[in-house]
C-alpha positions as CSV (number, residue, x, y, z in Angstrom):
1,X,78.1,70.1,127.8
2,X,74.5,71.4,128.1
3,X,75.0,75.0,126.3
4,X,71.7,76.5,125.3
5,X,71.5,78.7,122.5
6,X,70.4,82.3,123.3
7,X,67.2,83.9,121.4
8,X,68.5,87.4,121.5
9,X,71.8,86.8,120.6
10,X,71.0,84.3,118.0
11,X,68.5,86.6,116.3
12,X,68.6,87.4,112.5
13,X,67.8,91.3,111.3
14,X,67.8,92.9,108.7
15,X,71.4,95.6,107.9
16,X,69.3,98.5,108.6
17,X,68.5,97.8,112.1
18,X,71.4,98.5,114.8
19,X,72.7,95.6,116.8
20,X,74.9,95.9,119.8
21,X,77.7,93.7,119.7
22,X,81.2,93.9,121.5
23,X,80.6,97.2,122.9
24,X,80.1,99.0,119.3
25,X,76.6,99.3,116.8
26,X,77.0,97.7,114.1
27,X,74.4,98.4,111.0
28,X,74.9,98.4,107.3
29,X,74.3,101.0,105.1
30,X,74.0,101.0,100.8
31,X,76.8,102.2,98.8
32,X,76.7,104.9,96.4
33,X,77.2,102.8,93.2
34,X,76.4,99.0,93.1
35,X,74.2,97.1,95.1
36,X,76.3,96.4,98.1
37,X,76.2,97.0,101.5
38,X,79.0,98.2,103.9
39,X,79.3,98.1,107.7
40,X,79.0,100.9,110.0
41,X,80.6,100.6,113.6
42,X,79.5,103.3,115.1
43,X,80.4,103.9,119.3
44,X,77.1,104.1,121.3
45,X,76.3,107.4,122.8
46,X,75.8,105.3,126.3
47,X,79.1,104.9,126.1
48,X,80.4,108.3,125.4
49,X,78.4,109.0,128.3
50,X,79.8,106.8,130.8
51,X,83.4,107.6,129.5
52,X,83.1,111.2,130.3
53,X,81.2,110.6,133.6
54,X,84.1,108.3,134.9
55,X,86.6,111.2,133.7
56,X,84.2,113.5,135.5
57,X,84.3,111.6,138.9
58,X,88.2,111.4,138.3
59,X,89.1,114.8,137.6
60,X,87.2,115.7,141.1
61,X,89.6,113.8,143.3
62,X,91.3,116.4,145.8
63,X,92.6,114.4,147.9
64,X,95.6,112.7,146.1
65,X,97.9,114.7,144.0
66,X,97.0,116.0,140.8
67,X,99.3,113.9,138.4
68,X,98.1,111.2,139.8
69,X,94.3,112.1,138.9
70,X,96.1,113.2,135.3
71,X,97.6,109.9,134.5
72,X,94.5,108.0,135.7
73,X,92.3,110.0,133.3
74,X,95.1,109.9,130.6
75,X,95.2,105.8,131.2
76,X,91.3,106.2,131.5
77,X,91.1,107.6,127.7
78,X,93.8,106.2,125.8
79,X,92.6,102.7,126.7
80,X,89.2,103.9,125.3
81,X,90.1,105.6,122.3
82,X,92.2,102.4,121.4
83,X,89.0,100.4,122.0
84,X,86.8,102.3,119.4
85,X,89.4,103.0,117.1
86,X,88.2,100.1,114.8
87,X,84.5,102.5,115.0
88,X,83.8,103.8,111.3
89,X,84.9,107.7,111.6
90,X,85.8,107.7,115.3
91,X,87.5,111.0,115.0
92,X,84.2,113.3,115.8
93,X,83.5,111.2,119.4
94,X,87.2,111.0,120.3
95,X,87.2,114.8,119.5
96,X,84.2,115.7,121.7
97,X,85.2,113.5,124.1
């Protein structure tokens, strides 16, 4: 089929290191007791950035009615928040947001 196998996405780290993957960071961080590791997802701040930039650009529409720029944003940031609802602790970003 003549796939080639990608360096930078075929790259090992270690869990302390953030990777990007599917939109989210993922890392891993020690737990209190024991010797193993659990994931963090965490939502990049890029994101959050762009997110409220396209709600920015949105909310300054004047020329079509205003529930119509309401239910765009509303569609706009429900679809978001159910994308990043799988993020470790999402409540904090969704709350700034």
């Amino acid at each position: 089929m003549g796939l080639m196998l990608s360096e930078e996405k075929t790259k090992l780290t270690h869990w302390r290191y953030k990777i990007n993957f599917l939109g989210y960071q993922l890392h891993g961080k020690p737990r209190l007791k024991g010797t193993s590791i659990r994931p963090i997802l965490s939502i990049p701040r890029k994101k959050l950035q762009g997110i409220k930039e396209a709600l920015r650009v949105v909310s300054g529409y004047h020329h079509i009615p205003e529930i119509d720029a309401i239910n765009q944003m509303s569609a706009m940031f429900r679809g978001w928040c159910n994308y990043y609802r799988y993020a470790t602790a999402p409540q904090a970003v969704f709350s700034d947001l």
